[in-house]
C-alpha positions as CSV (number, residue, x, y, z in Angstrom):
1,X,33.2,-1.4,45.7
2,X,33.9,-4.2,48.8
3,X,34.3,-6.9,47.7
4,X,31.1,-9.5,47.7
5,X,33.1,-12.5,48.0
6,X,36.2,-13.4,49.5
7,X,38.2,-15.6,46.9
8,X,41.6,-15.9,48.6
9,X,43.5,-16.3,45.5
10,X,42.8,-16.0,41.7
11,X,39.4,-15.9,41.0
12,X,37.2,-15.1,38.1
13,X,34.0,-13.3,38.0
14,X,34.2,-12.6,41.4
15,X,34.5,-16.6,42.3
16,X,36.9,-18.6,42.9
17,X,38.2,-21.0,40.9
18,X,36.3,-24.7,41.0
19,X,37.8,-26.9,43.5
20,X,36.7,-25.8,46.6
21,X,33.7,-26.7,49.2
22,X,30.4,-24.8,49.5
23,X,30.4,-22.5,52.9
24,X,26.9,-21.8,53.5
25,X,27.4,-19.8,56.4
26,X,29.8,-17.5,54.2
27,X,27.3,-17.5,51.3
28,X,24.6,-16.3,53.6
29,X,26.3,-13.3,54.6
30,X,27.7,-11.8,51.3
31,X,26.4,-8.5,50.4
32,X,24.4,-10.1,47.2
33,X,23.1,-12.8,48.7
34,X,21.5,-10.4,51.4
35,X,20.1,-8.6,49.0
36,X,19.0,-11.2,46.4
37,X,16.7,-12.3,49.2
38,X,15.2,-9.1,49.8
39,X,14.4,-8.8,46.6
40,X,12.8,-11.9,46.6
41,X,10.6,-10.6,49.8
42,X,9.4,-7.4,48.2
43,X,8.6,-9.1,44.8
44,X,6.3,-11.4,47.1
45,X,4.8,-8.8,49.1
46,X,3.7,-6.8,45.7
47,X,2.4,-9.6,44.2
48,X,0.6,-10.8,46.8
49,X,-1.5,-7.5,48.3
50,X,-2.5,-7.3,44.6
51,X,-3.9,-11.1,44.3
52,X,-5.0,-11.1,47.7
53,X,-7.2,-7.3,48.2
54,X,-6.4,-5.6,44.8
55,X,-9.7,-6.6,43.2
56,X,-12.7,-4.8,44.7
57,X,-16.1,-4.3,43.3
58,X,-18.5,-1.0,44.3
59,X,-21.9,-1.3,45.2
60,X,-23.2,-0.5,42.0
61,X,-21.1,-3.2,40.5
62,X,-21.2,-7.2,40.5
63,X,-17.5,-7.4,38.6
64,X,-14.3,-6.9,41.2
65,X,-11.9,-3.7,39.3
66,X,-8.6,-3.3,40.2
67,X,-8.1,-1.0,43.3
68,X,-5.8,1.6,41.3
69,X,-8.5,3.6,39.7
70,X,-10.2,0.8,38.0
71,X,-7.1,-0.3,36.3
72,X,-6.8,-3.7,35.6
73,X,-3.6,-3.2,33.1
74,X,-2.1,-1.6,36.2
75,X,-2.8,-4.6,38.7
76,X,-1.4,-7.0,35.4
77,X,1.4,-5.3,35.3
78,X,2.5,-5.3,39.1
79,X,1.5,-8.9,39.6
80,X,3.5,-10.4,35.9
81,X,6.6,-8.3,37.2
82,X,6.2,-9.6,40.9
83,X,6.2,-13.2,39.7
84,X,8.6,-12.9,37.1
85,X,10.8,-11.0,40.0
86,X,10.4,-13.7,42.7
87,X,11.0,-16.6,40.1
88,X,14.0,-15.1,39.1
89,X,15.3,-14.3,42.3
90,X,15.2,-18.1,42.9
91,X,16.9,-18.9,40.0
92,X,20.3,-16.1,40.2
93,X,20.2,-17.9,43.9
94,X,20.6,-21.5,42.8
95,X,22.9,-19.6,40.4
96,X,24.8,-18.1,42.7
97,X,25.3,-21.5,44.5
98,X,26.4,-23.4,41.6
99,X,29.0,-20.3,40.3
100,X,32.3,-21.1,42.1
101,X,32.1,-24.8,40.7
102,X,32.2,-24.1,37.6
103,X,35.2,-24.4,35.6
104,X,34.5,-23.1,32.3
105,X,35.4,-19.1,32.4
106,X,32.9,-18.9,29.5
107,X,30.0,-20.1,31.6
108,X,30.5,-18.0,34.4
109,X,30.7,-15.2,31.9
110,X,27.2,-16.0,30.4
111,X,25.9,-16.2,34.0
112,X,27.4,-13.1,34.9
113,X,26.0,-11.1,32.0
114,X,22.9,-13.0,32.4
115,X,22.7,-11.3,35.9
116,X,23.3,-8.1,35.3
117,X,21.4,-7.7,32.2
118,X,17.8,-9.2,33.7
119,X,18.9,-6.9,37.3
120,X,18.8,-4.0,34.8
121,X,16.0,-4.4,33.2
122,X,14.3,-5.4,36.4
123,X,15.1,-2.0,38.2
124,X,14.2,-0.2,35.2
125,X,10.3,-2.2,34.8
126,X,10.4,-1.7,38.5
127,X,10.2,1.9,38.2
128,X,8.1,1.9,35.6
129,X,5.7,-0.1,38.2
130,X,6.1,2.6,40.7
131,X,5.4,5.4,38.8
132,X,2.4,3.3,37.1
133,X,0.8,2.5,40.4
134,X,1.3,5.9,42.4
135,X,-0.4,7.9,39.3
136,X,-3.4,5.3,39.5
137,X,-3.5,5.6,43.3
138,X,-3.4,9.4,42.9
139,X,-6.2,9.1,41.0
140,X,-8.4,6.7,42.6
141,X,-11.7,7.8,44.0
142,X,-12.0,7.8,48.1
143,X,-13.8,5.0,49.2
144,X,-14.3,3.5,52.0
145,X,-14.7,-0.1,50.2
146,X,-10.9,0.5,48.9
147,X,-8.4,-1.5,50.9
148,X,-5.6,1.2,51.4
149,X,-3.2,-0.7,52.8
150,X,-2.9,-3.5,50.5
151,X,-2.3,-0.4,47.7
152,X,0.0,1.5,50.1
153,X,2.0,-1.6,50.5
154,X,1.7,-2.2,46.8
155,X,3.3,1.2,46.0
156,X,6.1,1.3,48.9
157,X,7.6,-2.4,48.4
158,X,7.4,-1.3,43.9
159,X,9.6,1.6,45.2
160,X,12.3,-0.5,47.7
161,X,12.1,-2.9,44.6
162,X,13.7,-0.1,42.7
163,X,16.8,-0.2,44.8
164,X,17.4,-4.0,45.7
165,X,17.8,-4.6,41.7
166,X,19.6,-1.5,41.0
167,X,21.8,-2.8,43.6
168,X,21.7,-6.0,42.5
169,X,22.9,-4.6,39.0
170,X,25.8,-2.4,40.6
171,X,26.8,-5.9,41.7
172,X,26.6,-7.7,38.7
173,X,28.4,-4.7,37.2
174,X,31.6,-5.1,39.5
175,X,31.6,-8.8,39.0
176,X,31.5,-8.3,35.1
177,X,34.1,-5.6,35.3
178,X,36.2,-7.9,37.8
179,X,36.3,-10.8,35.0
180,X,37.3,-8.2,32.0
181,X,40.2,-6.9,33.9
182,X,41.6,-9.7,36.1
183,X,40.5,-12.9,34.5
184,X,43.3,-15.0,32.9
185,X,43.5,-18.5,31.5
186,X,46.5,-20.3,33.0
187,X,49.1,-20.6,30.5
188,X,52.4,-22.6,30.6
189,X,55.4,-19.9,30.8
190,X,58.9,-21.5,30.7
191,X,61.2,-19.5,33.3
192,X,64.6,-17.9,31.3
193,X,67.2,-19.2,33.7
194,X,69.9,-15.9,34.1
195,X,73.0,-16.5,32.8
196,X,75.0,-14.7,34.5
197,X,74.1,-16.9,38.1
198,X,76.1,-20.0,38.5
199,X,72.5,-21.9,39.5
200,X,68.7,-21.8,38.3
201,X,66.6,-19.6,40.0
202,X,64.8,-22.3,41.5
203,X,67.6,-24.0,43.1
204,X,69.5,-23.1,46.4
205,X,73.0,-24.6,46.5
206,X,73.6,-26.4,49.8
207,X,75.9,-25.0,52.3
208,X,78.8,-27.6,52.4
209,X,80.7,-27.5,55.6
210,X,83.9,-29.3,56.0
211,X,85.0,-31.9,58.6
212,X,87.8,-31.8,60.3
213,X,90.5,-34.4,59.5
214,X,92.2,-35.9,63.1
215,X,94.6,-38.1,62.0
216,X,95.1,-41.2,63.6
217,X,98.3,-41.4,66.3
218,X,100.7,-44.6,65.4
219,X,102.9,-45.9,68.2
220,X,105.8,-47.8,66.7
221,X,106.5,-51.2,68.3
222,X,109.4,-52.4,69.2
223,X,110.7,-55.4,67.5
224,X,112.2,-58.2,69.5
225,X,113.9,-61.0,66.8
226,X,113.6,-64.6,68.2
227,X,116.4,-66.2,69.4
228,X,117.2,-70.1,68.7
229,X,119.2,-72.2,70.2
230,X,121.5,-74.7,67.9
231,X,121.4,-78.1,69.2
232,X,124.8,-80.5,68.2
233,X,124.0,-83.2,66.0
234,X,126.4,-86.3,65.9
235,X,125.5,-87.3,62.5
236,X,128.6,-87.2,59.9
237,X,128.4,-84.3,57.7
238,X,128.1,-85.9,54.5
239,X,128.6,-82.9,52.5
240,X,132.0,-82.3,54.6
241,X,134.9,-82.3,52.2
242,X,137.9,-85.1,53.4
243,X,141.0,-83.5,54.8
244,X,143.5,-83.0,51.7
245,X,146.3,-85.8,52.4
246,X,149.6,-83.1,52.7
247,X,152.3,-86.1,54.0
248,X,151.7,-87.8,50.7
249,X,154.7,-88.3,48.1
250,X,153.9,-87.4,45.2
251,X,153.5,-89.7,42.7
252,X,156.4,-89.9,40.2
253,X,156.6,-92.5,37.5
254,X,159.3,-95.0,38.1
255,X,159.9,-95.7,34.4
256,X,160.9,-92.1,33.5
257,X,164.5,-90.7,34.3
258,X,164.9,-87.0,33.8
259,X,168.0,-86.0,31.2
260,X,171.2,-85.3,32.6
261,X,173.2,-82.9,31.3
């Protein structure tokens, strides 16, 4: 089956998750919506020829009898299951609509089985209809009081009814079957790092490239010592030792005479 909506990314139910804006334009154009509305169309069309030129009365009668052979269980019966149809075809609309916000997976599930249960049971009372009205027409006197078309139109749009919700149900049938197989609720999950990698899977070491050491050239300089210039000073040394005395005698006591011997 295509699918009837375009999610672009996890979905469930055949929406997407809440979050996003409403795109009328793309909702107009999906497959269901399309035929939601013709549903909608033929449900009023039924109804309506009935209401409108269903009830006739003969010339020998004052009261108006239903078209289809007098029946009026059979003109009940189309009308409660045209305005039952085009009510509800209103309703799964707005439903429709409201779908992709919401965030409760539960709901959408109700909504969805909702859908395809009352799309079932629709194309099965619609058949029932058909059947109903095409045996009463078959069996309806000719005459020329009779509006035929109103009862032809009756019949045909009971029939195309038959297939809109039939396909209407194949549709609520993917979407259920989409939710049971793909739906998830989001649960935490803590990544194993591997062991036997030097880093986490997550993380991507930086490339380290080198630079490229130029050391710097020194130029010795030559050193020059100062030169300074001693200037003559003609103050006494004071720190000069006197000059030893050498012409002195020395001093030898008068008193004393060396022994003779």
């Amino acid at each position: 089956m295509a699918d009837m909506e375009e999610t672009g990314g996890v979905s469930a139910y055949g929406a997407a998750f809440a979050g996003g804006g409403f795109d009328f334009y793309k909702f107009i154009r999906q497959p269901q919506t399309i035929v939601r509305f013709l549903s909608w169309i033929f449900a009023m069309v039924v109804f309506a020829c009935i209401t409108g030129e269903g009830y006739v009365n003969t010339h020998y009668e004052a009261e108006a009898k239903c078209i289809f052979n007098h029946n009026d269980s059979a003109c009940h019966y189309a009308v409660g299951i045209g305005v039952i149809a085009f009510l509800a075809c209103v309703a799964f609309l707005v439903l429709d609509v409201y779908l992709p916000f919401m965030s409760n997976v539960e709901e959408r599930k109700f909504a969805v089985i909702a859908d395809l249960g009352f799309s079932g049971v629709w194309t099965f009372l619609w058949f029932v209809c058909f059947c109903l009205l095409a045996s009463q027409w078959s069996k309806t006197p000719d005459d020329h009081s009779i509006p035929k078309d109103a009862a032809r139109a009756s019949i045909a749009f009971s029939f195309f009814s038959i297939a809109t919700w039939g396909i209407l149900t194949y549709f609520a049938l993917g979407r259920f079957r989409h939710g049971i197989n793909d739906v998830a609720i989001p649960t935490y999950t803590e990544t194993v790092p591997d062991i036997a990698t030097p880093y986490p899977p997550t993380y991507a070491p930086t490339s380290y490239n080198p630079t490229t050491y130029t050391p710097t050239t020194y130029t010795p300089t030559t050193y020059t010592p100062t030169t300074y210039t001693a200037y003559p000073s003609n103050l006494p040394d004071i720190q000069q030792q006197p000059p030893l005395a050498q012409n002195l005698p020395p001093k030898v006591d008068a008193g004393y005479q060396p022994p003779s011997y």
